[in-house]
C-alpha positions as CSV (number, residue, x, y, z in Angstrom):
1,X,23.9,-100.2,2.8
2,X,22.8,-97.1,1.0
3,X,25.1,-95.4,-1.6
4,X,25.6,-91.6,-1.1
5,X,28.1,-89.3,-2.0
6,X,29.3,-86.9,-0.5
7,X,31.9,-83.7,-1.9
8,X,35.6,-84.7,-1.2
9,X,37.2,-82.5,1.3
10,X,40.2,-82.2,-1.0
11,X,39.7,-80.4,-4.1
12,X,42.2,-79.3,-6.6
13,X,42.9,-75.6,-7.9
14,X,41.0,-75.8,-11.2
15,X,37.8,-78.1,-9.3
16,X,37.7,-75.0,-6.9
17,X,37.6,-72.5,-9.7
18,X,35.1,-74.9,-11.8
19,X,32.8,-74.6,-8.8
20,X,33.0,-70.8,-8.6
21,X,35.2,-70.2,-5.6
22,X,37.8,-67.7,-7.8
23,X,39.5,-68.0,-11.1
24,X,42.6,-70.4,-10.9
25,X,44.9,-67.4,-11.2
26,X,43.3,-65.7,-8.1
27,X,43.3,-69.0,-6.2
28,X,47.0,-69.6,-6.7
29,X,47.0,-65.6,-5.9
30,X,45.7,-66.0,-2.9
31,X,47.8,-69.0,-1.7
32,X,51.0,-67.5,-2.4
33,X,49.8,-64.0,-0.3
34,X,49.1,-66.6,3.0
35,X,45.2,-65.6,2.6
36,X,44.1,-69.0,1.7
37,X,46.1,-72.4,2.7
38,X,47.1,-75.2,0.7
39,X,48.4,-78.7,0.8
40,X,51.1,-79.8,-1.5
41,X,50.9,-83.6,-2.5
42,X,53.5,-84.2,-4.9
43,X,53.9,-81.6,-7.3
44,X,49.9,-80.9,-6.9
45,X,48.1,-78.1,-4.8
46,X,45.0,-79.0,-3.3
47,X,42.6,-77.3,-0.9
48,X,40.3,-78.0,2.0
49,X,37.0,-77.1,0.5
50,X,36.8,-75.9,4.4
51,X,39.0,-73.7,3.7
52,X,37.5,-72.2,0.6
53,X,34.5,-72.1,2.2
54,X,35.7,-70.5,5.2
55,X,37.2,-67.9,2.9
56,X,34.5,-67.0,0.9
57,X,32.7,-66.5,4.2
58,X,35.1,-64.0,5.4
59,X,35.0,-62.3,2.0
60,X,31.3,-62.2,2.0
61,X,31.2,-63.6,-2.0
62,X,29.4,-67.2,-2.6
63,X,30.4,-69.3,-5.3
64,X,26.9,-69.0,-6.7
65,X,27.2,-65.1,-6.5
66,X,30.6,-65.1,-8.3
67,X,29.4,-67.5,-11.1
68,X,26.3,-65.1,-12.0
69,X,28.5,-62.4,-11.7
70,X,30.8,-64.3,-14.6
71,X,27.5,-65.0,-16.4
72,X,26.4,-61.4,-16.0
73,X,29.3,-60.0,-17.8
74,X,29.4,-62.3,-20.6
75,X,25.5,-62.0,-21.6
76,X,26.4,-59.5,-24.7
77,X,28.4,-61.9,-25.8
78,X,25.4,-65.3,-25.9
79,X,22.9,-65.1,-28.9
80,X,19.7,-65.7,-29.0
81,X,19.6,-69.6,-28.6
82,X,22.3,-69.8,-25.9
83,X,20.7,-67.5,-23.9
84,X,17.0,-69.1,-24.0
85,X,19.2,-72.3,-23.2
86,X,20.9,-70.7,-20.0
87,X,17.2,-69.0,-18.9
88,X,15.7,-72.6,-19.0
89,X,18.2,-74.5,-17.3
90,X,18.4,-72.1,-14.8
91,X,14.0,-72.0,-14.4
92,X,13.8,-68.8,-15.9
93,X,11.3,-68.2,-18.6
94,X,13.0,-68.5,-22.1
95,X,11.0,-66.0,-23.8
């Protein structure tokens, strides 16, 4: 049988912000307002990637868009080497 794997349905709050949906403070923001739901195992909050999808549908911002948006802001702040680093691993041209 071929291996494959598949994204868990059930993240937690700091694998959702790691994967660009929102910073963990706007995720736990966003749970206590109602706009996003949550299940509480234990003492933990997780989320239905469905869910985070589904919001970031209806907000019309995709995890990719947010994380350049991060990267965006913080390009004063890489030097010269960091910056050809993050143009080649993301197929730009380093020069």
């Amino acid at each position: 049988m071929p291996a494959f794997t598949q994204s868990p349905p059930i993240i937690s709050i700091p694998e959702a912000a790691a994967r660009g949906y929102a910073s963990e403070a706007t995720l736990r923001r966003y749970i206590r307002a109602g706009r996003l739901p949550a299940i509480r195992i234990g003492h933990r909050i997780k989320l239905r990637v469905a869910d985070l999808d589904a919001h970031v549908d209806a907000a019309g911002v995709s995890p990719v868009d947010s994380a350049i948006s991060v990267l965006a802001d913080h390009l004063d702040d890489l030097d010269e080497a960091r910056r050809a680093r993050l143009s080649a691993l993301l197929g730009g041209d380093a020069a």
